[in-house]
C-alpha positions as CSV (number, residue, x, y, z in Angstrom):
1,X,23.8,8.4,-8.8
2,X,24.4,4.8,-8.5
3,X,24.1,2.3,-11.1
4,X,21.6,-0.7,-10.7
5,X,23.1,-4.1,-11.0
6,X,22.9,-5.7,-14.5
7,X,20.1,-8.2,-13.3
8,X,17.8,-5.7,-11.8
9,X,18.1,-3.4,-15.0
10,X,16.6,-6.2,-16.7
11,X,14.2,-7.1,-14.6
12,X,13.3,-3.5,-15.2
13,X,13.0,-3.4,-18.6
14,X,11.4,-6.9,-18.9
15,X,8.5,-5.5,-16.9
16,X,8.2,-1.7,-18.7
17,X,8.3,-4.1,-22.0
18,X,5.1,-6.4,-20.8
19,X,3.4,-3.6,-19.7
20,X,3.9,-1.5,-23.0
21,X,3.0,-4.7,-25.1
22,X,-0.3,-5.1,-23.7
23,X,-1.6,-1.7,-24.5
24,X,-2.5,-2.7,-28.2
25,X,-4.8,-5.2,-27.3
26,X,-6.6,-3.3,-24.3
27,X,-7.4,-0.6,-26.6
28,X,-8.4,-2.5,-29.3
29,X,-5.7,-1.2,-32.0
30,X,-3.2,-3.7,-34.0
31,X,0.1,-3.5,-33.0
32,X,0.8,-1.5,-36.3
33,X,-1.9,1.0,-35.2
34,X,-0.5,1.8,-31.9
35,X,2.7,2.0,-33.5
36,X,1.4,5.0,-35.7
37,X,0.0,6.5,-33.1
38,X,2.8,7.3,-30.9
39,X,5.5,7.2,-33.7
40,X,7.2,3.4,-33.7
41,X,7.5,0.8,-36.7
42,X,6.6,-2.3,-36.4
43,X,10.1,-3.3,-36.3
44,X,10.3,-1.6,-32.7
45,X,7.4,-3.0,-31.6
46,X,8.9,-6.2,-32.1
47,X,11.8,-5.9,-30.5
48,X,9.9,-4.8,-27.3
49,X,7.9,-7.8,-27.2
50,X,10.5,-10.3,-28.0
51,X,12.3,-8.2,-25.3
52,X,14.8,-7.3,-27.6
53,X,14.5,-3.8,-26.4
54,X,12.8,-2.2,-23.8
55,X,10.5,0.8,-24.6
56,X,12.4,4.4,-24.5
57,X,11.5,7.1,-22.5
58,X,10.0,8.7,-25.6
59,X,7.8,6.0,-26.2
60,X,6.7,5.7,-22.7
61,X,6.2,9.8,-22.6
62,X,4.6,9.6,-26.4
63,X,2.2,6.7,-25.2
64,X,1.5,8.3,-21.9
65,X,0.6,11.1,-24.2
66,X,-1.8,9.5,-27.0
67,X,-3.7,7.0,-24.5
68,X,-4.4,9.0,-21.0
69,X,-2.1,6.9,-19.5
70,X,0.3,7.5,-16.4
71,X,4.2,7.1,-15.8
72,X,3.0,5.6,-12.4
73,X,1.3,2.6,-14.7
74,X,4.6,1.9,-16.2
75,X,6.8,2.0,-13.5
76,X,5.6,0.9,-10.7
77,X,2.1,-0.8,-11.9
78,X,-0.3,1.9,-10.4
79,X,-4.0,2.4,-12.9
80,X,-4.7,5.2,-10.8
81,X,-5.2,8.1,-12.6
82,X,-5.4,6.4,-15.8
83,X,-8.3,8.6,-17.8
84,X,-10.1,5.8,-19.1
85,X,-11.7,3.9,-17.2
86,X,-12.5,0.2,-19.0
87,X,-8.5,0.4,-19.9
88,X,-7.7,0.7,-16.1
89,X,-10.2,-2.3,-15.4
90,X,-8.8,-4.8,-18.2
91,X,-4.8,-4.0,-17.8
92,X,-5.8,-4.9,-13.8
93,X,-7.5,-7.3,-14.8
94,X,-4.2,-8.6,-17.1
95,X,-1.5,-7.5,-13.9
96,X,-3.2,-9.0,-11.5
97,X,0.3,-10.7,-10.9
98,X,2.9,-8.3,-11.8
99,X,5.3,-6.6,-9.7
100,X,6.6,-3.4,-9.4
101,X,9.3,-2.0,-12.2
102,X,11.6,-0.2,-9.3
């Protein structure tokens, strides 16, 4: 399988990581909170959000998990599916202008 350029890697990760740093505040959790929840420190959680580090595909899977969440909202934007419904409405509410992760 081919390698993505450098640049669209990034982009990549950039928007897995603004998705992911969202979900604290939609459910109404501190970011330490969340963190316990699907098994990150602080320190990690920080990293994502000063993009420092993208979220692993064990954090994605362990907050897919935990929250009724879907791959689908992660990679490519999508809140169908998503098992509660007041989280669907406010992360469309916050995405109304982001793009696609592929």
């Amino acid at each position: 399988m081919p390698h993505k350029p450098k640049q669209q890697q990034n982009r990549i990760s950039d928007v897995l990581s603004d998705r992911f740093v969202l979900l604290p505040s939609a459910l109404g959790l501190t970011k330490t909170e969340f963190g316990r929840r699907i098994g990150i420190t602080s320190q990690q959680f920080s990293n994502i959000q000063k993009r420092r580090a993208a979220p692993s595909h064990d954090m994605i899977s362990a907050t897919i998990r935990e929250f009724g969440l879907t791959a689908d909202y992660f990679y490519q934007g999508v809140l169908y599916g998503i098992r509660n419904p007041e989280l669907a409405r406010w992360l469309d509410e916050k995405h109304s202008g982001c793009q696609s992760a592929d």
